[in-house]
C-alpha positions as CSV (number, residue, x, y, z in Angstrom):
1,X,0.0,0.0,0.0
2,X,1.4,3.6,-1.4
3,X,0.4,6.4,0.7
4,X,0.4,9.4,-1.0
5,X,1.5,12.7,0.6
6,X,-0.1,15.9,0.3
7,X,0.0,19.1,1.0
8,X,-3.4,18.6,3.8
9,X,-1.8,15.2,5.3
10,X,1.7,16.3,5.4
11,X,2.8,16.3,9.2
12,X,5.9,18.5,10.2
13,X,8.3,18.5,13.1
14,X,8.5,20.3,16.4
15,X,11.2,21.7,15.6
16,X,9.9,23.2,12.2
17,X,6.9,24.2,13.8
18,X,8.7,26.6,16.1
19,X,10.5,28.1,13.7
20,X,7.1,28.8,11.9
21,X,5.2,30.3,14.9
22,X,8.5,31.7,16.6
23,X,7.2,29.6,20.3
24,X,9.9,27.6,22.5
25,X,8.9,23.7,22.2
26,X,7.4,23.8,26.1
27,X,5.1,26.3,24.5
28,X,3.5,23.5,22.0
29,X,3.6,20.8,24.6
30,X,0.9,23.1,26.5
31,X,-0.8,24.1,23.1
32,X,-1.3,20.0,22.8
33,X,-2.6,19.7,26.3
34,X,-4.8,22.9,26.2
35,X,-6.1,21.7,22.5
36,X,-4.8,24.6,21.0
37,X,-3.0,23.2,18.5
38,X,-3.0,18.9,18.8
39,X,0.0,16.8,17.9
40,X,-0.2,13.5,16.3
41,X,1.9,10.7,18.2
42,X,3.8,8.5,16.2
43,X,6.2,6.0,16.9
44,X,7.5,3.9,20.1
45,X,9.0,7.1,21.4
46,X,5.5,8.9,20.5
47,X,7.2,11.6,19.3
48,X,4.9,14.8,18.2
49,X,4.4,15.7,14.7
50,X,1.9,17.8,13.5
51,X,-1.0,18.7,10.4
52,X,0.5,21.1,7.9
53,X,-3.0,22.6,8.0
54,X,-3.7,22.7,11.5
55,X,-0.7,25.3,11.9
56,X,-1.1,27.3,8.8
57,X,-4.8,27.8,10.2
58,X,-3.2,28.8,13.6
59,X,-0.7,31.4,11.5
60,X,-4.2,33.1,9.9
């Protein structure tokens, strides 16, 4: 199974989005918790990624 990649699945980093909302990564942690902005947990680590959208919508 091929899973295709788009611009409104595509998840990003915490570290990318920092940079793009200029917040220190304890700030997100708390955004995720408060359901400001909710991470996606992948992985054994569970490590946060999140929607491409979800951030540009938080940036409008």
């Amino acid at each position: 199974m091929v899973m295709v990649r788009n611009e409104s699945n595509e998840l990003l980093k915490m570290s990318q989005v920092c940079k793009m909302l200029k917040v220190h990564p304890n700030t997100l942690r708390q955004w995720d918790k408060k359901g400001i902005l909710k991470a996606v947990r992948i992985g054994v680590r569970r490590d946060r990624r999140y929607k491409k959208n979800d951030v540009n919508k938080l940036l409008e």
